[in-house]
C-alpha positions in Angstrom: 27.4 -101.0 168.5 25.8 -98.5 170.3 21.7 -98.8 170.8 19.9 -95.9 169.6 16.7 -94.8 171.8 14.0 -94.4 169.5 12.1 -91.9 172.0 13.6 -89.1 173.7 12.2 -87.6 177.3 11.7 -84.6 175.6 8.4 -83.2 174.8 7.8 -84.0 171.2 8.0 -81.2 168.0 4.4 -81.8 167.0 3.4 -79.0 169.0 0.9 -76.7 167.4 1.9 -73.7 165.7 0.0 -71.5 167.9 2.2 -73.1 171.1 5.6 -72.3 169.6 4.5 -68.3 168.1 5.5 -67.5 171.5 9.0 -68.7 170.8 9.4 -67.8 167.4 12.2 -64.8 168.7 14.2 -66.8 170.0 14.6 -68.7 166.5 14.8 -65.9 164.6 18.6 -64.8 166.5 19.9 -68.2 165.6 17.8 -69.9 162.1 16.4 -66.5 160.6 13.0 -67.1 161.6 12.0 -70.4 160.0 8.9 -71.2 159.1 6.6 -73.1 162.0 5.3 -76.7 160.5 2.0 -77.3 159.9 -0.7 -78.4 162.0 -0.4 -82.0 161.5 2.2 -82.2 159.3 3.8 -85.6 158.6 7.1 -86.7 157.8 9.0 -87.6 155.0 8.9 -91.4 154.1 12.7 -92.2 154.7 14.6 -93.2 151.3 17.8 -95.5 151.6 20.4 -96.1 149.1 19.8 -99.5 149.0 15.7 -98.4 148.4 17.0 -95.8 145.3 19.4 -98.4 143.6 17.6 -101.5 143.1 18.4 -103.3 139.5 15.8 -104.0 138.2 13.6 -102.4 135.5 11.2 -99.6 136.5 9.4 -97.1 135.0 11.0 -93.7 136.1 9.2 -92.4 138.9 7.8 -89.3 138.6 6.2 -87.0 141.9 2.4 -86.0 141.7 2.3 -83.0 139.5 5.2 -82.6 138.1 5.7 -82.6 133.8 8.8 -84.5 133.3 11.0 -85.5 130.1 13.5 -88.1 130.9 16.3 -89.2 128.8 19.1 -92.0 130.1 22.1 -93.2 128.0 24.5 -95.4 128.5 27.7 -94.5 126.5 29.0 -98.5 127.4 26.2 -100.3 125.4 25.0 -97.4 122.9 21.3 -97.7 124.3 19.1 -95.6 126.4 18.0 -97.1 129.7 15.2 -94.5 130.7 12.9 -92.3 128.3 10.0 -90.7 129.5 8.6 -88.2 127.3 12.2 -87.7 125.8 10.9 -85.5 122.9 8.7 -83.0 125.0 9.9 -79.6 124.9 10.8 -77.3 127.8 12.0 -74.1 128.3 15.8 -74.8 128.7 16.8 -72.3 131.4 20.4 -72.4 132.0 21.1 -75.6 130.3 21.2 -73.3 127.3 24.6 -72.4 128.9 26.1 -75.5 127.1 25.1 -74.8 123.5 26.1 -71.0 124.1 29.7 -72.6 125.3 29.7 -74.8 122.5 29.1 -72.1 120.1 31.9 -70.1 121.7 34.2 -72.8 121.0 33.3 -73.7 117.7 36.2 -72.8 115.9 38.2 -71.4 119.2 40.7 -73.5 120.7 40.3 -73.2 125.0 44.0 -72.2 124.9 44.2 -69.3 122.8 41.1 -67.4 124.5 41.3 -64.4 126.5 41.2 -64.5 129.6 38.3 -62.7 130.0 36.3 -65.5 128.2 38.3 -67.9 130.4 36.6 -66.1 133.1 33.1 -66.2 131.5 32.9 -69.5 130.9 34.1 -70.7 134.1 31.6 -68.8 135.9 28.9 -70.0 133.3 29.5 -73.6 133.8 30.4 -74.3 137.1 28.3 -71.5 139.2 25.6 -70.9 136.0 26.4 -67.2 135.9 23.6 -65.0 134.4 25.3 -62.1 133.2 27.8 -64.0 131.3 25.2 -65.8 129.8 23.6 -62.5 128.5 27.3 -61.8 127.5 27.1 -64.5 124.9 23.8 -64.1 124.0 23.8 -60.8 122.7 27.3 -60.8 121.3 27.3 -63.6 118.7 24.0 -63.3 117.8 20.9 -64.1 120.1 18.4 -66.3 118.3 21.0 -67.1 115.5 23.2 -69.1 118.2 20.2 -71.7 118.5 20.0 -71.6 115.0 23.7 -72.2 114.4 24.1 -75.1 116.9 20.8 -77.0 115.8 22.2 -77.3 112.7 25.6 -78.5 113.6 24.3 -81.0 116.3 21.5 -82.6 114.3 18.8 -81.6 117.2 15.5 -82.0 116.2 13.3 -80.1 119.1 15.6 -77.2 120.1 14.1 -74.2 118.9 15.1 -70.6 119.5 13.1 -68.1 122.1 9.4 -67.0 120.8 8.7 -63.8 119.0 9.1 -61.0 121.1 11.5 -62.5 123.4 14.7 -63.0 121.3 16.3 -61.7 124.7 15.6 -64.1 126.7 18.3 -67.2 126.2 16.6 -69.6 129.0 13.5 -69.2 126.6 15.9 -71.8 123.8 13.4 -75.1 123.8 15.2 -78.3 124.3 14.0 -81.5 125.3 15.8 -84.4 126.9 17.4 -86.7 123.7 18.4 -83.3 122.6 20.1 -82.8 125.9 21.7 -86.6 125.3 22.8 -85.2 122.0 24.4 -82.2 123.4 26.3 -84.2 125.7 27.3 -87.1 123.6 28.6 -84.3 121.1 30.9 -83.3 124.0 32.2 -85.9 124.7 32.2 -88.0 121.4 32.8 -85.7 118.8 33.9 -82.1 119.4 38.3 -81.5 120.1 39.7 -83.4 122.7 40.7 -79.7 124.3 37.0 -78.7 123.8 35.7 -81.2 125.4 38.3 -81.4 128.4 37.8 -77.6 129.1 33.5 -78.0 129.3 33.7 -81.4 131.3 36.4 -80.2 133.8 34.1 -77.3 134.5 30.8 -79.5 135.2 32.9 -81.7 137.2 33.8 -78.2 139.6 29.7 -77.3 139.6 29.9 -75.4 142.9 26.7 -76.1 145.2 25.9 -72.5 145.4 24.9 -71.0 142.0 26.4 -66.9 141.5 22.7 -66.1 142.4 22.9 -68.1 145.9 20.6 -70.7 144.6 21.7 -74.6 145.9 22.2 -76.2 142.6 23.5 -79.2 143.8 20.3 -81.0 142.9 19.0 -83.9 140.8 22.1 -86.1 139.6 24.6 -84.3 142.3 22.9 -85.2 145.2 21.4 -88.5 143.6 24.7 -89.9 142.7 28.8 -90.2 144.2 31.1 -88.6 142.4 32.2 -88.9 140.1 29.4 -87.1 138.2 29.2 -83.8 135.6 26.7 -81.5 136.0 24.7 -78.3 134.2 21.4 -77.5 136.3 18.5 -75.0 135.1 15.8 -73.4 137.4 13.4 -70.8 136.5 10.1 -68.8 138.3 11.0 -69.5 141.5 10.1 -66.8 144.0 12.0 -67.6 146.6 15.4 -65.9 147.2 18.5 -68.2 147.2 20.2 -68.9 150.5 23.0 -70.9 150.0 26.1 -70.3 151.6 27.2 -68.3 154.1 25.7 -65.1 153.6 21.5 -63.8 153.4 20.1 -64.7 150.2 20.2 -62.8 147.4 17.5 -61.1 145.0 14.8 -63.4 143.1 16.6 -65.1 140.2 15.8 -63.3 137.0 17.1 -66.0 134.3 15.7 -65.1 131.1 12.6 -65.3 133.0 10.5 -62.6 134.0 7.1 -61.5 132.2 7.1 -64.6 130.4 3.8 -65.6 128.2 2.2 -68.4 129.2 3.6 -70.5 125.8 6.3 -69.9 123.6 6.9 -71.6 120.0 5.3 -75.0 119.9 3.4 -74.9 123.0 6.7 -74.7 125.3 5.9 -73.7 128.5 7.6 -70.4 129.8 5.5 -69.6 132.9 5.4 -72.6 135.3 8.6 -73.3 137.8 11.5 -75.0 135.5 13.8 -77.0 137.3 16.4 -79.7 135.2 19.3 -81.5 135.8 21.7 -82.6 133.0 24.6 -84.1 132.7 27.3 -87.4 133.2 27.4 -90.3 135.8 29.7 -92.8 136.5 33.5 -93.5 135.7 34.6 -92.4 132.4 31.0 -90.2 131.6 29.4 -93.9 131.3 25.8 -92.0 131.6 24.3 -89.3 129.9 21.1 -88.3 132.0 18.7 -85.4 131.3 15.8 -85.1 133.8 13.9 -81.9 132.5 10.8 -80.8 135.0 8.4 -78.4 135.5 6.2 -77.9 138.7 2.7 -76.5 139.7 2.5 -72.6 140.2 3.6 -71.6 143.3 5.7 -74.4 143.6 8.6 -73.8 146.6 12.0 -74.1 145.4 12.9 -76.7 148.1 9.9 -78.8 146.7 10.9 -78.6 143.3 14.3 -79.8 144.7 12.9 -82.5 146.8 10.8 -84.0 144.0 13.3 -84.1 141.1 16.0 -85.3 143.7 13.2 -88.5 144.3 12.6 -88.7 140.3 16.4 -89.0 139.8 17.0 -91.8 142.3 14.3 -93.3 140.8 16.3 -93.7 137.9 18.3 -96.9 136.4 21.6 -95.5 135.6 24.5 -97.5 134.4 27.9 -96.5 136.5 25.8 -94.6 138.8 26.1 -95.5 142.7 23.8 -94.0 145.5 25.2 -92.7 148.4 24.9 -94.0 152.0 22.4 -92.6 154.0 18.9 -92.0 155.0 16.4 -89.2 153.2 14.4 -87.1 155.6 12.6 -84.3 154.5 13.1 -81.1 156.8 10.6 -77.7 157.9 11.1 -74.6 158.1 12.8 -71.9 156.0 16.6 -70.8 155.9 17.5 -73.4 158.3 21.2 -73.3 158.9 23.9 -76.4 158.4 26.9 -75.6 160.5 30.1 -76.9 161.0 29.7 -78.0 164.4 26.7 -79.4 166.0 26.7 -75.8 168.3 25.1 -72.2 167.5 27.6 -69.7 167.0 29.8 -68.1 164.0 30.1 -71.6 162.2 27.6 -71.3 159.4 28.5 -73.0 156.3 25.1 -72.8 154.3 21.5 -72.7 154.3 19.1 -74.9 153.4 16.2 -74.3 150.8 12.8 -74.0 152.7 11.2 -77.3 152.7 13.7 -79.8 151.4 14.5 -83.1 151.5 18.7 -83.9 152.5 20.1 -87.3 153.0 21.0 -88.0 156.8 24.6 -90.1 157.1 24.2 -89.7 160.7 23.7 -88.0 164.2 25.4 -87.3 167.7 24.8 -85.2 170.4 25.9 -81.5 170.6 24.3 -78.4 171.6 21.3 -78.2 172.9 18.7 -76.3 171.1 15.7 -74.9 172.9 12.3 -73.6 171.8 10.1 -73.6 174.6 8.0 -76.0 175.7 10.7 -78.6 174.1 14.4 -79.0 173.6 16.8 -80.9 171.2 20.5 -81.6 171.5 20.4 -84.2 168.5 21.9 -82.8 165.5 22.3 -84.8 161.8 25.1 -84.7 160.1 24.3 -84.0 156.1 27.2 -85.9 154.3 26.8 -83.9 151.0 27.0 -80.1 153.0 29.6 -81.3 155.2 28.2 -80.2 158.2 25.2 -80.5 160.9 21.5 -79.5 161.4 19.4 -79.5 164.2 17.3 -82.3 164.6 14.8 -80.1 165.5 14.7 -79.1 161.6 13.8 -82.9 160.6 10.8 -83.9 159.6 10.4 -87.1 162.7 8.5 -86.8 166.0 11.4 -88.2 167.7 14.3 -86.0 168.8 16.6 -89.1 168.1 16.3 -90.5 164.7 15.2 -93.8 164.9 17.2 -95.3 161.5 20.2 -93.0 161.9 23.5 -93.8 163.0 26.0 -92.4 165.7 28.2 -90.2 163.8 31.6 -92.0 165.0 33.6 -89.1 167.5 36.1 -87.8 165.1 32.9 -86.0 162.8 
């Protein structure tokens, strides 16, 4: 085994802002001018898997701030293994997207659907399109499709958008047994072809959303596969950056101009971000982690503090994966292929977040005057490398971090 230095002769990255302004140009060609870190600014508290998956019982652990409704169930033993607030209603943002599927469906078969549809609901599922959401919504009846699918599922704290915003699907409450319910409909109760043609679709989630937003989140980044997802984010000002290509506009889900409360005291103002779905061989558990966040809220620290509450989590079937959490700085920091600059950009990062580290290795160096980097960590879940210069340590070497072995 090779030792790891836990100090590198290079000066450290706690320089001062005002130090690196100087430099900030020569950023900008290769990570789209990132944000400088704070005066002071300290970093993350490393999370293991063997720190996230401990067995024994917990209350769910939920980040300063942040309103949460938490719902667990495990399909093997018929009981629920976390609930937090599981009645509280929230604004459902694209986890709507399931009961306007399911409404579809209803008395559809998968296989005799046009393929336009088929093309709808792919989209809606796996990359949370908007606009065939708004497709559904105002072509079989708007409000009436909450209506219709309360009824038939039994839920008892859905309700449909407020007064005055009929239009606006992502305004449907729910609340996390509800969101059990949806799923254990899915999978328990509705045609076999049904179900098959919804699940195979959350299995494909794709990390970037049709708005470029990462929603690879929560239960996807908390968990090995296999695992089932259907996210929801809302008010978040930020542009999305993931993949390849700039970000795109501000997501606009059902979301704009919103009142500060809808029916029942939902809240339709604050940042929304939720993550829904199955973990474990054979859909063993049924998780629903809804959240909201403090105005203002960045969408990397929304991400970063519903990925902690997840892991937090006792989830039957569920396995963590290897590595070490580090939070990062900066904004649109790039993960590429290879640990080099140059035309090998896979995605970006949301500003702020927090990735898992599987390990590290020497590549390009990275300079940014009065300092310089040639460590880069390898993110197991992007498939590719950052900058170490981008991590949240003082040391250019990661201290707890592996060698990445030479054929990564």
């Amino acid at each position: 085994m090779l030792r790891i230095s836990r100090h590198s002769p290079t000066p450290s990255r706690r320089t001062p802002p005002r130090t690196l302004a100087a430099a900030a140009a020569l950023l900008c060609l290769a990570f789209t001018c990132a944000a400088l870190p704070h005066p002071g600014a300290a970093a993350a508290e490393p999370r293991t898997a063997d720190d996230t998956q401990s067995t024994a019982p917990r209350t769910p652990q939920v980040p300063a701030g942040v309103t949460a409704g938490v719902a667990v169930f495990d399909r093997q033993t018929g009981t629920f293994t976390e609930q937090l607030n599981a009645s509280a209603t929230f604004r459902s943002a694209s986890v709507v997207k399931l009961l306007l599927a399911l409404d579809f469906l209803w008395n559809r078969s998968p296989a005799g659907i046009p393929d336009a549809d088929r093309a709808r609901l792919d989209a809606m599922l796996r990359s949370s399109q908007d606009s065939a959401a708004n497709h559904y919504w105002s072509t079989y009846g708007r409000p009436a499709i909450a209506d219709r699918m309360i009824t038939r599922l039994g839920l008892v704290d859905t309700a449909p958008p407020p007064a005055g915003y009929e239009g606006y699907w992502g305004y449907t409450a729910i609340s996390a047994r509800d969101t059990v319910k949806i799923y254990r409909h899915i999978l328990e109760t509705a045609p076999g072809d049904v179900r098959d043609f919804i699940m195979q679709r959350l299995r494909q989630s794709t990390r970037c959303a049709s708005d470029s937003f990462d929603q690879h989140f929560g239960i996807a980044a908390a968990f090995n596969r296999p695992w089932a997802v259907k996210q929801g984010w809302s008010a978040f000002s930020a542009k999305g950056t993931c993949g390849p290509g700039s970000g795109t506009s501000t997501r606009t889900q059902a979301g704009s101009a919103a009142p500060a409360t809808g029916a029942a005291g939902v809240d339709l103002s604050r940042p929304a971000l939720h993550t829904t779905g199955t973990v474990g061989t054979g859909d063993r558990s049924i998780v629903a982690v809804l959240t909201l966040h403090p105005d203002g809220t960045s969408y990397g620290k929304a991400y970063t503090d519903l990925g902690r509450l997840t892991r937090s989590l006792k989830v039957p079937g569920g396995t963590a994966p290897t590595g070490t959490w580090y939070g990062t700085w900066g904004s649109d920091v790039a993960v590429r292929n290879d640990p080099a600059l140059g035309d090998n950009l896979l995605t970006r990062l949301p500003a702020g977040v927090e990735v898992l580290v599987g390990c590290q290795k020497k590549g390009q160096a990275v300079s940014v005057p009065p300092y310089t980097n040639d460590w880069w960590a390898y993110l197991p879940q992007y498939g590719g490398y950052v900058t170490n210069i981008y991590i949240s340590h003082p040391d250019n070497q990661l201290p707890d971090v592996p060698l990445c072995p030479e054929q990564r």
